[in-house]
N, C-alpha and C positions, 0 to 999 in steps of 0.2 A: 706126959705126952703133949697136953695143950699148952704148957710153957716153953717145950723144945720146937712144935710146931711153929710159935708165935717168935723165939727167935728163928728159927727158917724163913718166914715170911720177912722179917725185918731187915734180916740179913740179903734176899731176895731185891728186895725195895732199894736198899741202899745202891747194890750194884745197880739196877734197874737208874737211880740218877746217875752214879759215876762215869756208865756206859752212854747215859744221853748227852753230858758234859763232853764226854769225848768224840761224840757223833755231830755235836753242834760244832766241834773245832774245822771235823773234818767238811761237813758242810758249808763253811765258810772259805774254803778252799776251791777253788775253780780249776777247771780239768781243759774247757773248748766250751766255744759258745754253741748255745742253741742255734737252730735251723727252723726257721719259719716263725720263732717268738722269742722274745725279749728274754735274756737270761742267758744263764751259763749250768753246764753240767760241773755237778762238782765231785771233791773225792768223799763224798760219804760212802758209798758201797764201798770203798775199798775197806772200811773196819764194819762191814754189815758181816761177815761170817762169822767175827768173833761174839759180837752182840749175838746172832744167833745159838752160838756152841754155849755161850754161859748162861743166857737165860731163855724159858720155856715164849712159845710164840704169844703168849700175853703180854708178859711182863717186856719183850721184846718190841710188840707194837706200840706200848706206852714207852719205850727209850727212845725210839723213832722220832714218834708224834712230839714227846717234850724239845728232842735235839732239832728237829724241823721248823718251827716256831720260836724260838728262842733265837736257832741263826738266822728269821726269816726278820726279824728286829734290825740285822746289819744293815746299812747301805748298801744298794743295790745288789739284794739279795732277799727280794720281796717276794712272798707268795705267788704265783703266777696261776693255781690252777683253783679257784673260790675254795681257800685254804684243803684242797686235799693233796695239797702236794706232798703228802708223807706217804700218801699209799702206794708209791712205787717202791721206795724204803721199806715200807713195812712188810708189803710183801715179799720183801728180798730176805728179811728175817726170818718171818715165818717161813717161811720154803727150807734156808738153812738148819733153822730149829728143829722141823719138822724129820726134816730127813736125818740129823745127827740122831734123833731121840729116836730112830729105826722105823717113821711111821712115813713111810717114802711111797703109802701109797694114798695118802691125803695128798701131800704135796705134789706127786704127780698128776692128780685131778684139779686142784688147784691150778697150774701149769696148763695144761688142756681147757682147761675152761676158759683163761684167761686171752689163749689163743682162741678159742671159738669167741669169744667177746669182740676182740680185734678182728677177726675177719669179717662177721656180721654189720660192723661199724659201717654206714655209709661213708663215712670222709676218711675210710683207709685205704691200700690197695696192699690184694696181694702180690698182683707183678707192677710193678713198677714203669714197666717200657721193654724194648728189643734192639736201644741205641747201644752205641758201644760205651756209654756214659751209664746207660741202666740196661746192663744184660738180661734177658728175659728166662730167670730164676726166682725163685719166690722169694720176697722181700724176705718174709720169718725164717732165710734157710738157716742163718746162725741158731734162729729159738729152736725150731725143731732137732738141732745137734744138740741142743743143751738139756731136751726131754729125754731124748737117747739117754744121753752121760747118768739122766737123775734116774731110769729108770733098771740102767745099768750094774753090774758088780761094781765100780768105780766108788759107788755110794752106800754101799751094803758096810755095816759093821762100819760105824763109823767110829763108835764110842771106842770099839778095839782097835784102830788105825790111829786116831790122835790121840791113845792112851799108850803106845809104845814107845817103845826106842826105836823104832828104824823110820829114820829122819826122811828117807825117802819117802815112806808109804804115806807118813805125817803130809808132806807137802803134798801129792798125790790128792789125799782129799780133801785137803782146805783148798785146791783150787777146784777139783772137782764141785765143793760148794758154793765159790765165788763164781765159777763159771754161770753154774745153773743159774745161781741166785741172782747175778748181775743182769743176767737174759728178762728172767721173771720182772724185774725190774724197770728195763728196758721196752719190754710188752706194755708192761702197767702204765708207762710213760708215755708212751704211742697214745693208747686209749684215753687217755688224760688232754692230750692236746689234741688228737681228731674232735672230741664230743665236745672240746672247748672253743675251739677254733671254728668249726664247722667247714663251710667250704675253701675255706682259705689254707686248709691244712693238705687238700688232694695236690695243690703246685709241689709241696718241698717234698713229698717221699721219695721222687729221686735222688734228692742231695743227701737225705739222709740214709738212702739206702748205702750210698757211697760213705760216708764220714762215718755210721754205726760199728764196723766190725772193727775200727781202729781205735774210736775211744772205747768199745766195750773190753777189747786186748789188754787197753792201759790197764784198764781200773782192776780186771782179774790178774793181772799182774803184781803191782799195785799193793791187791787184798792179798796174795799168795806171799810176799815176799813182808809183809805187815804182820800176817794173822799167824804164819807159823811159830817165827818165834816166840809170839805171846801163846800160844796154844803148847807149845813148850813149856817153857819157863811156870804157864798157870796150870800146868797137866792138874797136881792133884787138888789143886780147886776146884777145876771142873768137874774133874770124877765125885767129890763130894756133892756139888750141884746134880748131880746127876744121878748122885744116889737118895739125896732129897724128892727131889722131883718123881721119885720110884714110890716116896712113905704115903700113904694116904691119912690126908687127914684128919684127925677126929676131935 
């Protein structure tokens, strides 16, 4: 058992780099620039569902952290936030992780909390303005749709929707995951640049209340039309990961 354990772990690890390799590629890939700081948004959430479905939210936040660092080495694709710029990443893993492995109600707290973080932030807002540039609707209305969807049937049984054949229900929940996951991410990202920024951050939440719901469409788009077919094509690797991740080990 300690020798089948120790190739499950190694076997774990390996994927754990090959999925950072491929999270640094997507990293280095630019999507729209930032708003209010130097930088660019890029396409890493769009392969964050899949990193989440294959590996458990540990091993998931060390693919992040390696693939964040690694592409943060390119040219003009430098750290911005005193190296935590993976925690919007990571937490877009773990949330997926969480919720495929059936524990949708850590992740939902997770989610909630992340939102009570954001609000309490002095250099956030929740509304935005009353112009016709910033209608006076909550900044978070996207996040809060995306608590709905996580806490919803959409995300129940997840192992049994991307373990099938009907290709529909498959896409159903890899966007359902990307969706969520892209929000939590987006949250984390807010909070990362109000607390770093300080008051310099309260001028751009209108432009980015504006510019958020269209690059956050891309990317869950993006991840839906990405993650599927590998979620296909790796179905029974995953259901092995997933029956591993079940053995306790001794």
């Amino acid at each position: 058992m300690e020798r089948s354990v120790s190739r499950s772990t190694l076997r774990k690890l390996a994927l754990t780099a090959s999925l950072a390799a491929v999270y640094t590629v997507f990293r280095a890939v630019p999507i729209s620039k930032l708003i209010g700081i130097s930088g660019t948004i890029t396409a890493a959430g769009m392969v964050a569902p899949i990193i989440g479905i294959m590996l458990e939210p540990a091993y998931g936040i060390v693919s992040v952290f390696i693939g964040t660092m690694i592409a943060s080495l390119e040219p003009g694709n430098p750290l911005k936030f005193y190296g935590l710029d993976f925690l919007p990443g990571a937490l877009n893993v773990t949330l997926v992780s969480l919720a495929y492995r059936g524990r949708k109600i850590e992740a939902s707290l997770m989610f909630a909390v992340m939102i009570g973080l954001f609000i309490i932030n002095p250099y956030t807002r929740l509304f935005v303005g009353s112009g016709l540039d910033s209608p006076p609707i909550p900044y978070l209305w996207m996040h809060l749709v995306a608590l709905l969807v996580l806490i919803s049937p959409l995300t129940s049984n997840l192992k049994a929707k991307l373990s099938s054949n009907n290709y529909r229900n498959m896409i159903i929940a890899v966007g359902a995951l990307a969706f969520t996951g892209t929000m939590i991410e987006h949250l984390t990202g807010g909070i990362l640049f109000a607390s770093v920024v300080g008051k310099g951050a309260v001028a751009a939440w209108p432009a980015i209340f504006l510019a958020y719901p269209i690059e956050r469409t891309v990317l869950i788009i993006g991840a839906t039309l990405i993650c599927t077919p590998l979620v296909r094509l790796l179905k029974q690797t995953i259901l092995q990961n997933s029956h591993e991740s079940s053995v306790p080990a001794v």
